[in-house]
MARLUM-197369 format. One line per field, with one value per residue (C-alpha): x, y, z. Coordinates in steps of 0.02 Angstrom, whole numbers, plus 32768, in hexadecimal, padded with zeros to 4 digits. Example, Ala and Ser with C-alpha at 12.3 -4.5 7.8 and 13.67 -1.06 7.14 Angstrom:
2
px: (8267; 82AC)
py: (7F1F; 7FCB)
pz: (8186; 8165)
# end
This chain:
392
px: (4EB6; 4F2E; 4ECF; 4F03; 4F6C; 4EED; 4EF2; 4F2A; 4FAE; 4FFA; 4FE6; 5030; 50B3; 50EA; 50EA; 517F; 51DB; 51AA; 51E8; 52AA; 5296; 52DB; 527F; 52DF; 52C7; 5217; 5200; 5251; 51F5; 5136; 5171; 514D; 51A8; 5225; 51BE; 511B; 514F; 519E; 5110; 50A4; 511F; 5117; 5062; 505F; 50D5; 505E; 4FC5; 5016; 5041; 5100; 5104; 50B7; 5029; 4F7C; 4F4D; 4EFE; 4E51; 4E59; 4E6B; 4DDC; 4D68; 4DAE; 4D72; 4CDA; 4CB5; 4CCF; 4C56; 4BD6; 4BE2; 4BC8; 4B3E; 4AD9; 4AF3; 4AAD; 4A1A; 4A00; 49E9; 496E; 490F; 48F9; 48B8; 4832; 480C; 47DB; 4784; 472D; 46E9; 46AF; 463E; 462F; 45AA; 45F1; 458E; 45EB; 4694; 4664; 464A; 46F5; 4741; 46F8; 4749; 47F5; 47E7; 47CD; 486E; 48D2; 48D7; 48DB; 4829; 4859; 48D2; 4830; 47CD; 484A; 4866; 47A4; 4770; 46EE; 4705; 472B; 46AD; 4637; 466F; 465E; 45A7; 4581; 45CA; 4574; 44C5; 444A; 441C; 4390; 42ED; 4315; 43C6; 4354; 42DC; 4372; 43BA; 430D; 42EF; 43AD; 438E; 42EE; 434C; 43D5; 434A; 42EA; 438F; 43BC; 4313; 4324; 43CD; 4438; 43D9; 4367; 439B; 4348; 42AB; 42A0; 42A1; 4240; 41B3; 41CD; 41C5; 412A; 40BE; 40EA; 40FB; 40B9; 4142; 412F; 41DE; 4233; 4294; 432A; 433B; 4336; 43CC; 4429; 4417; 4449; 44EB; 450F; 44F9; 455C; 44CA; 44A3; 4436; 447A; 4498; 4469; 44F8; 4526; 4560; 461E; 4647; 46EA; 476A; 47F9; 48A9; 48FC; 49B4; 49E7; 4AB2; 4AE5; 4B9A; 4BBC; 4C65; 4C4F; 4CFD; 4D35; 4DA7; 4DF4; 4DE6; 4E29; 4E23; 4E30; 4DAD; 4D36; 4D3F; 4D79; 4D99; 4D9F; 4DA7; 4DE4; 4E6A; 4EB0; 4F65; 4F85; 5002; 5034; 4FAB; 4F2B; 4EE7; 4EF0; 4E6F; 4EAC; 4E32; 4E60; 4E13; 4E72; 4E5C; 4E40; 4EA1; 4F42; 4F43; 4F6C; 4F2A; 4EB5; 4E7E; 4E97; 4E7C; 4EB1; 4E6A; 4E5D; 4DA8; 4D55; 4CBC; 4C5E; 4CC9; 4D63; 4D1D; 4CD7; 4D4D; 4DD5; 4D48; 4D3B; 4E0D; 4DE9; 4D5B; 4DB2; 4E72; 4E0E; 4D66; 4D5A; 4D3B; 4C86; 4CBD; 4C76; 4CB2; 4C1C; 4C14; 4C8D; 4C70; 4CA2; 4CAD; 4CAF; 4C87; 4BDD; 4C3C; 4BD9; 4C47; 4C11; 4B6A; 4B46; 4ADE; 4B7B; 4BEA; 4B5D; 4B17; 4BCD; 4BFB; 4B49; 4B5E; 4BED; 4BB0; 4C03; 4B97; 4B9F; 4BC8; 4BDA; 4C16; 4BB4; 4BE8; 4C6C; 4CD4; 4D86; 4D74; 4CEF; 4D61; 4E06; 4E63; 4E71; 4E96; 4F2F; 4F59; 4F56; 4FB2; 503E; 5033; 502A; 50D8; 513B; 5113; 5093; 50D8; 5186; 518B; 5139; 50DA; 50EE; 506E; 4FE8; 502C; 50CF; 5065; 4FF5; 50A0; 50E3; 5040; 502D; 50DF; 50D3; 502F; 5060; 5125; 5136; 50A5; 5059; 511B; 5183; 513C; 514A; 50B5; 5090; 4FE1; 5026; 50C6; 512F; 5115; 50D6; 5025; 505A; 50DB; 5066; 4FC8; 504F; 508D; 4FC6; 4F57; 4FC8; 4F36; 4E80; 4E47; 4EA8; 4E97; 4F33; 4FA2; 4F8C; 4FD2; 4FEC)
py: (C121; C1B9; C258; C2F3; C38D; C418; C481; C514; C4BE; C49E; C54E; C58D; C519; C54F; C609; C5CE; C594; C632; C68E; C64C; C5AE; C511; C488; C416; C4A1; C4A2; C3F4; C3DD; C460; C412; C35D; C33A; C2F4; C345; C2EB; C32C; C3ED; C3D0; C39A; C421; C484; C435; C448; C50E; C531; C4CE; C525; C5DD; C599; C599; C4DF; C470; C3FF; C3F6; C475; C452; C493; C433; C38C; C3C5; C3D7; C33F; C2E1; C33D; C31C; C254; C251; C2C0; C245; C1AE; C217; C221; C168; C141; C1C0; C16E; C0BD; C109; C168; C0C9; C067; C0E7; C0E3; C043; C04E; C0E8; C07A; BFE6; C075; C0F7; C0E2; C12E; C1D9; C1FB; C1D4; C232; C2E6; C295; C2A2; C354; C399; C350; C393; C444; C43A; C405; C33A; C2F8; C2AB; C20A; C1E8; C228; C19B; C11F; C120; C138; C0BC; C10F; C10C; C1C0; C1AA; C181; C232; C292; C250; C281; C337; C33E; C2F9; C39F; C3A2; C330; C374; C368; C3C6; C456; C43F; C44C; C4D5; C546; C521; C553; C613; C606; C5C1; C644; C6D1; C6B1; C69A; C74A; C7A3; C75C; C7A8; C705; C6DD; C641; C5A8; C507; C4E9; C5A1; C5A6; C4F7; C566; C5F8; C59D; C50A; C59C; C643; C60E; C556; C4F7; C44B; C422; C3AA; C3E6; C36D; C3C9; C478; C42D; C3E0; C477; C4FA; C484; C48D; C53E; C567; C5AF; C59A; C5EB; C65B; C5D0; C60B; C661; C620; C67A; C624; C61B; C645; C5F9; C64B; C63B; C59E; C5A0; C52A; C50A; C4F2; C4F9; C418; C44A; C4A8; C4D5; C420; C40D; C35C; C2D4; C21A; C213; C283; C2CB; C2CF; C389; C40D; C4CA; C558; C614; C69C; C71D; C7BF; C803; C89F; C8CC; C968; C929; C90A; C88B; C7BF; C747; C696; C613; C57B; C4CE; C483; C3C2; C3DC; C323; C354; C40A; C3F2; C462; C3F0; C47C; C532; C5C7; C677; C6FD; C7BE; C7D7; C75A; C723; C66F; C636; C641; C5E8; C568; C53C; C516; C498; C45E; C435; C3C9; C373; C336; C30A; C2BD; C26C; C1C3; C189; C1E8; C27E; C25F; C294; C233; C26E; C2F1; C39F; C43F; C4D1; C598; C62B; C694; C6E6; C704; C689; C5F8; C616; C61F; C5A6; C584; C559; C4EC; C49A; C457; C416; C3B3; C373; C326; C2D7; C35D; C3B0; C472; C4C2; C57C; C5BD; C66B; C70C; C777; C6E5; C6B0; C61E; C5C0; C5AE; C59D; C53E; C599; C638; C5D8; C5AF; C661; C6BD; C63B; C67A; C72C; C715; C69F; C6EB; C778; C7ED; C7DA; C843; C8C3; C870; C8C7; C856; C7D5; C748; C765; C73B; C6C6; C652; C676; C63E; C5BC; C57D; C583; C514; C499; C494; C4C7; C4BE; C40B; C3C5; C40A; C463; C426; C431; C42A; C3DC; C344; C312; C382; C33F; C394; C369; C2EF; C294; C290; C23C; C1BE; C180; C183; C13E; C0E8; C0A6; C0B8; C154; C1D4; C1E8; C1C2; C253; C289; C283; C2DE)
pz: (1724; 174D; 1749; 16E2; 1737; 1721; 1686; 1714; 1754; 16A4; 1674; 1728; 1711; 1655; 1696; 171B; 168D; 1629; 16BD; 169B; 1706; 16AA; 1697; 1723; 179B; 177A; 1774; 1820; 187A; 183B; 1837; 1788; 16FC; 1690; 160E; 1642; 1649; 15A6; 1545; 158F; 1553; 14AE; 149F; 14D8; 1447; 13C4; 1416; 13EA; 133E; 1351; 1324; 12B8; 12FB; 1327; 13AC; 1466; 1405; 1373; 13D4; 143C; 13B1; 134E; 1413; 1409; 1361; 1375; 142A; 13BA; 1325; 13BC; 1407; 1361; 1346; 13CE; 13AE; 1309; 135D; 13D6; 134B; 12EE; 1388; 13A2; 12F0; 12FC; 139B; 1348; 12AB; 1329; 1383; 1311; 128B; 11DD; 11D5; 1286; 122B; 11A3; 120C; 124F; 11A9; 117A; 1225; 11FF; 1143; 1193; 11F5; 115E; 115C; 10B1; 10A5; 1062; 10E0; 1167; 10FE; 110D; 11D9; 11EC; 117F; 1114; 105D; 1005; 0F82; 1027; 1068; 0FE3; 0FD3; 1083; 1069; 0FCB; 1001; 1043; 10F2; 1138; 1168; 122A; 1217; 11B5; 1257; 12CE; 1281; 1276; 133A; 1361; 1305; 1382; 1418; 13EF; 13D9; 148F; 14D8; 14A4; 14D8; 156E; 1592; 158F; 162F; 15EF; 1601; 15B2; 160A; 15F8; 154A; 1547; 1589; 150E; 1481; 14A7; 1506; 14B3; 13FF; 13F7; 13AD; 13D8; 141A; 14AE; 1537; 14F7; 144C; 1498; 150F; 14A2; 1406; 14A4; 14C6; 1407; 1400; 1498; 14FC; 15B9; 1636; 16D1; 174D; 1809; 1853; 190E; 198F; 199D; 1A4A; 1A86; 1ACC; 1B25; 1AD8; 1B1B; 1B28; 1AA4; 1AE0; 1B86; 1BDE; 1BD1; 1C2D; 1CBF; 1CCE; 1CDA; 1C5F; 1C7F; 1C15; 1C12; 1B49; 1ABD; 1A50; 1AEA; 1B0C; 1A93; 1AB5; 1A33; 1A30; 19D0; 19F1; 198B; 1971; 1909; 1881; 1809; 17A2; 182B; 18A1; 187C; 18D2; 18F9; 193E; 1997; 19B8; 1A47; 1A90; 1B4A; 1B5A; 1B1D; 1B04; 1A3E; 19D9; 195D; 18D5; 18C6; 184F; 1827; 17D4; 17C0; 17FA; 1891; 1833; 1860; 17C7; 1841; 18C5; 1859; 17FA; 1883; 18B9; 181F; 1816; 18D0; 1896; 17F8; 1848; 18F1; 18A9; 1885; 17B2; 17AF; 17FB; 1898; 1955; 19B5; 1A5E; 1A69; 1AA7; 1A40; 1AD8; 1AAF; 1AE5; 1AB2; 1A22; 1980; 191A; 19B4; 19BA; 18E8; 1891; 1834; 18CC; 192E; 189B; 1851; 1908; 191B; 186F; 18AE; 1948; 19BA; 1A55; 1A48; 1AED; 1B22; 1BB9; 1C26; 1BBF; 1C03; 1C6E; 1C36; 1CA9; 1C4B; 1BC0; 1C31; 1BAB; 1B2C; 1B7F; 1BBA; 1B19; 1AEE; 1B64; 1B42; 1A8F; 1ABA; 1B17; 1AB6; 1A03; 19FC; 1A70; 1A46; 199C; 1935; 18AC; 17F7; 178A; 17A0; 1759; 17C0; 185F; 180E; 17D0; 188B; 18DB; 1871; 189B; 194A; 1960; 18DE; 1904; 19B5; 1A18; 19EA; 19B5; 1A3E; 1ACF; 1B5D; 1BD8; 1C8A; 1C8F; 1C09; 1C94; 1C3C; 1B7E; 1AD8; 1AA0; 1A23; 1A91; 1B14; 1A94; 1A4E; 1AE7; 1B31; 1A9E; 1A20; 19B5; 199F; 19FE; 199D; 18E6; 1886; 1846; 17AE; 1701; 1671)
# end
């Protein structure tokens, strides 16, 4: 199934048009359908409420509300299995403390009756009936318990307090009920602290690359780093994700501040326009540089959740990371460094146009025999390695 253009690339894509580009232009440049820009731009104007229809928002909680609805259906059918596994095992006193508990958190207790099996009349009884002589018992020895527990500085433990109370003040009681009134009560003894021995910090990522950037298929290695441009306004971020195979840029973001979010989220846009249906990349290598953005829990933990192998190169070398510096000098000179920037979202809609309508669609390149990076994955892996292009 075709996989949707990311919600970025619709927005960067509407702001082109915004700009005074028509629709053909645009269309041309990204290599999308008139059709497909035009019901973006369809759905932009009923978002901002300057034409009738249900918003982007609404239909998202009308989808949410239908898998929550499924969700609790399913819940129910679960809940009524263990229900009945509870009443096979379960004698009806149990059900009935069961019952009480529910009616505390607001469950109608004859609907509690009905899924636990116990009649109401049969609960009311039991709430009704006075305690038993052993629950009296049990709840004397727990004031005790509670009492020696105190005196001795929350220190005792059971066999402690076993001891207190059969040799200091002669209650005849067993070492089970002291345990199992202490675990009721919350109480425990100081456990014996151990000296934890340490370990020395073990370098959890490793450079996988080695400066060997060649591949013979894509989605085996992929590059990303971040680079700055300024403006009147102030400085834009833009992070790249780059398939060492055929140099095409797979995801990308921009932002105003280089946060983790900036980094991830580019490697979120590869992972879903690359992955296979589960969002998986199995095998593949995601290579950076020991930025904070690359080395966040955020960063690592999204690329191993989708079957990629973090690697970082040694701080402080351009080398390691070869590719993408490449990548970004050619930006610097063929669009960074050949105006004065006013606003952000000037650059951000001329950034965003090179990578997606120059770069991948019509550069030519001197490590892919003098093709672009789509031309080049076409004519290389027609079907089955690369994930098909995706939709609105």
């Amino acid at each position: 199934m075709p996989k949707p253009y990311p919600a970025e690339f619709r927005r960067r894509a509407l702001d082109l048009v915004a700009a005074g580009r028509t629709v053909r232009d645009v269309a041309a440049t990204l290599g999308i359908a008139e059709s497909c820009l035009y019901g973006w731009k369809t759905r932009d104007l009923i978002d901002r409420g300057l034409k009738p229809g249900p918003t982007s928002r609404e239909s998202a909680e009308l989808a949410e509300a239908r898998r929550r609805i499924r969700e609790l259906e399913d819940e129910v059918k679960i809940l009524r299995k263990a229900a009945a596994a509870v009443e096979r095992v379960v004698p009806p006193k149990g059900r009935f403390q069961l019952v009480a508990e529910l009616a505390n958190e607001g469950v109608q207790t004859k609907r509690a009756c009905h899924e636990l099996a116990v009649s109401r009349s049969g609960f009311y009884e039991w709430r009704r009936r006075s305690p038993s002589p052993r629950a009296i018992r049990h709840a004397w020895l727990t004031d005790i318990i509670g009492a020696v527990h105190g005196a001795s500085r929350a220190t005792y433990g059971g066999r402690r307090i076993h001891a207190e109370l059969v040799h200091a003040q002669g209650i005849r009681v067993g070492y089970n009920t002291v345990s199992l009134l202490m675990r009721r009560a919350g109480l425990s003894g100081l456990p014996l602290r151990r000296r934890a021995r340490r370990v020395p910090p073990a370098v959890t990522v490793s450079d996988l690359v080695r400066r060997d950037f060649r591949r013979d298929g894509p989605n085996q290695l992929w590059v990303t780093d971040i680079t700055e441009h300024p403006t009147r306004e102030g400085k834009l971020y833009c992070c790249v994700v780059i398939d060492t195979y055929s140099r095409r840029v797979v995801g990308w973001s921009i932002d105003s501040r280089a946060r983790a979010d900036l980094a991830t989220n580019a490697l979120g846009m590869a992972i879903d326009s690359r992955g296979d249906s589960d969002g998986q990349v199995t095998g593949g290598v995601i290579h950076g540089d020991h930025g904070t953005q690359f080395t966040s829990w955020t960063f690592t933990d999204r690329a191993r959740r989708a079957g990629l192998l973090p690697s970082l190169g040694t701080v402080g070398d351009p080398y390691d990371n070869a590719v993408a510096e490449a990548f970004w000098a050619r930006l610097q000179v063929e669009l960074l460094n050949r105006q004065r920037w006013n606003t952000r979202i000037e650059l951000a809609n001329a950034i965003f146009e090179y990578i997606e309508g120059f770069h991948n669609r019509r550069r030519r390149h001197s490590a892919l025999s003098w093709t672009s990076p789509i031309e080049f994955e076409n004519t290389h892996h027609r079907t089955g390695q690369i994930a098909s292009a995706p939709s609105p």
